[in-house]
ROGUPA-164108 format. One line per field, with one value per residue (C-alpha): chain; residue in one letter; x, y, z. Coordinates in pm, 1 decimal. Example, Ala and Ser with C-alpha at 12.3 -4.5 7.8 and 13.67 -1.06 7.14 Angstrom:
<pts>
chain: A, A
res: a, s
x: 1230.0, 1367.0
y: -450.0, -106.0
z: 780.0, 714.0
</pts>
This chain:
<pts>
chain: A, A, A, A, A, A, A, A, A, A, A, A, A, A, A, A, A, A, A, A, A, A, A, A, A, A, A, A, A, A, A, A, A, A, A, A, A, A, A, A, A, A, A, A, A, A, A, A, A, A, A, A, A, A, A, A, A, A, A, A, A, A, A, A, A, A, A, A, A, A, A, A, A, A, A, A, A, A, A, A, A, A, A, A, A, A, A, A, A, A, A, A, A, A, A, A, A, A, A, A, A, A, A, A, A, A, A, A, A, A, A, A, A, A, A, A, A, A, A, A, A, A, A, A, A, A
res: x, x, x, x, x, x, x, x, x, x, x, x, x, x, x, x, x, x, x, x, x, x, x, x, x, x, x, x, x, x, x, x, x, x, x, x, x, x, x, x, x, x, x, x, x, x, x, x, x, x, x, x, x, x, x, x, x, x, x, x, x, x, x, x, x, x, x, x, x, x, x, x, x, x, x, x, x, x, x, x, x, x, x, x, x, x, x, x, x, x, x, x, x, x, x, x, x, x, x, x, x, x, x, x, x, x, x, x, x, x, x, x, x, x, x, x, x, x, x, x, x, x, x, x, x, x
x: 9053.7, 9240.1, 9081.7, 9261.6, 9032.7, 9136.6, 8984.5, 8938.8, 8952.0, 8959.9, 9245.7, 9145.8, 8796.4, 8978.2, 9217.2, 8956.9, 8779.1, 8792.7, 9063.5, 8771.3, 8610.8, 8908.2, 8983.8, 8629.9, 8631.4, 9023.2, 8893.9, 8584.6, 8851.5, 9069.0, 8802.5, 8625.1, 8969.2, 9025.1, 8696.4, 8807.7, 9109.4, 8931.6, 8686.7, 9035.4, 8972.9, 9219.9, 9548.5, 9702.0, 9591.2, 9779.2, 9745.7, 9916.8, 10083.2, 9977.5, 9947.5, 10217.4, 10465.7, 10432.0, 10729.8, 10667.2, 10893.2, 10819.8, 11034.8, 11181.9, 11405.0, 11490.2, 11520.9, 11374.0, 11298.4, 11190.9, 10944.2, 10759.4, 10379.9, 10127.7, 10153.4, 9827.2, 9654.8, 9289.6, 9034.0, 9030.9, 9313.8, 9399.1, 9463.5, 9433.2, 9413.4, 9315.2, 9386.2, 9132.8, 9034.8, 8688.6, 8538.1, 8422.7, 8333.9, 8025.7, 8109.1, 8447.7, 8201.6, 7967.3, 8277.5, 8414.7, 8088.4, 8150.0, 8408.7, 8336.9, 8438.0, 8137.0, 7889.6, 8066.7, 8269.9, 8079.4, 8137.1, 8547.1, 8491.5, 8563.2, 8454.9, 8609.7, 8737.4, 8732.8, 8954.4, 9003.8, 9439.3, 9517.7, 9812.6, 10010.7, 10321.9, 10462.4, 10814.7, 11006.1, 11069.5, 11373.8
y: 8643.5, 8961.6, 9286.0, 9630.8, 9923.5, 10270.0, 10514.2, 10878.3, 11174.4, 11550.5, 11718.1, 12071.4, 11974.9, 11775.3, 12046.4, 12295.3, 11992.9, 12093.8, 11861.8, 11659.8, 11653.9, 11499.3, 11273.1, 11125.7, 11021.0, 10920.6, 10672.2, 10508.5, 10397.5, 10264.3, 10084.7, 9931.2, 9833.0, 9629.1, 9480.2, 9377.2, 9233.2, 9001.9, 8880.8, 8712.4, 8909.5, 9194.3, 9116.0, 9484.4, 9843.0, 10187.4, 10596.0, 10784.7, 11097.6, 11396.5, 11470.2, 11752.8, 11509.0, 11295.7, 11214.0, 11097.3, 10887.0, 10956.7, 10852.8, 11099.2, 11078.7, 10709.6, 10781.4, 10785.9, 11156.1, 11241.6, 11589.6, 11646.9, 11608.9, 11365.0, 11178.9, 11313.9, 11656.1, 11567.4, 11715.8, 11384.1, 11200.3, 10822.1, 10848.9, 10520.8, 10166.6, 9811.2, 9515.0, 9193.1, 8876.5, 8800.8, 8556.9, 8719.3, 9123.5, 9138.8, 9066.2, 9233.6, 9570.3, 9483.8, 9435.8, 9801.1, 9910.3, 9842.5, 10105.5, 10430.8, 10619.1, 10467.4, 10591.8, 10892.3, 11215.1, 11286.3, 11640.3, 11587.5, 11365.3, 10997.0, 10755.9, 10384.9, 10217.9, 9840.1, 9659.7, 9310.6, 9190.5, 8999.9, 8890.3, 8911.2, 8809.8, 8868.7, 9032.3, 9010.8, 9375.5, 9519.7
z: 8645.5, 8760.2, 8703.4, 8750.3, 8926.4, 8861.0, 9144.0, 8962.0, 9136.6, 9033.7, 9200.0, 9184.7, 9384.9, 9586.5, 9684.7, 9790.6, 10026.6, 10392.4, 10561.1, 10803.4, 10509.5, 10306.2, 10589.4, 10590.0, 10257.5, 10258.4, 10610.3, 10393.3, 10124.8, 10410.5, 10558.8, 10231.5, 10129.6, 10436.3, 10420.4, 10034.3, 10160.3, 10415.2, 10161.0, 9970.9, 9693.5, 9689.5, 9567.9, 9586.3, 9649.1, 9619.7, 9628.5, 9400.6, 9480.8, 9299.4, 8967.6, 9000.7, 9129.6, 8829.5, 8556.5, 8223.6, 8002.4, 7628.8, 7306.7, 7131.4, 6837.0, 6926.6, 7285.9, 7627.3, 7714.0, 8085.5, 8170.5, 8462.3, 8509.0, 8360.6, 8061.3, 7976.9, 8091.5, 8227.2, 8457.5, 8645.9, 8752.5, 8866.5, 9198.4, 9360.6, 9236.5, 9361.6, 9189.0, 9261.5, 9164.8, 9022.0, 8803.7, 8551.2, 8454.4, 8622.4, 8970.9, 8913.1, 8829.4, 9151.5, 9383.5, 9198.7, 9276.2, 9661.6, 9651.4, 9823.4, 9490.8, 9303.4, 9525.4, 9723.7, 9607.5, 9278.8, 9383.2, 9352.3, 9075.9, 9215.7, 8974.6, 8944.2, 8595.6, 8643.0, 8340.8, 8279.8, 8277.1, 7979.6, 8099.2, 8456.3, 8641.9, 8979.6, 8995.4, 9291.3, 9419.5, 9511.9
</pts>
């Protein structure tokens, strides 16, 4: 079964981190997420850009209408996620639990969301 991890950050924390400090943490993610790849049991990972860069598409009156920022205002963010394979919740929560975010950077906010895909397909990219 595929399960979806959402990495959490908070972005004004983050912000005021000092950059070896920042680069530290960014390096553990880099290297856990390697080590998940050679265990066969990543499928995809990604960071986000910032929140400030975001774009929302909302309907209104009948229609598609685009504003910048979030789709949601919140102290903590998604800012990275990993998509594996598991065989059930509990050892999709222990591999989650792996990730530097569940056990580093409580003082920035990390924290990791780990939700079960009811239904996937592979598109072919452009």
């Amino acid at each position: 079964m595929k399960y979806l991890c959402f990495g959490y950050y908070n972005p004004t924390a983050f912000e005021k981190l000092p950059q070896a400090e920042l680069e530290g943490l960014v390096n553990k993610c880099r290297t856990h997420d390697e080590a998940l790849h050679q265990s066969g049991r990543l499928i995809a990972v990604g960071s986000l850009a910032s929140p400030r860069a975001a774009i929302s598409v909302r309907p209104q009156n009948g229609k598609p209408a685009v504003t910048d920022g979030p789709f949601a205002e919140a102290k903590e963010v998604i800012g990275a996620f990993f998509l594996i394979e598991a065989h059930d919740e509990k050892e999709a929560v222990e591999v989650a639990s792996k990730h530097p975010a569940a056990h580093l950077g409580e003082h920035v906010g990390w924290g990791v969301e780990v939700r079960a895909i009811d239904f996937f397909k592979e598109g072919n990219a452009r």
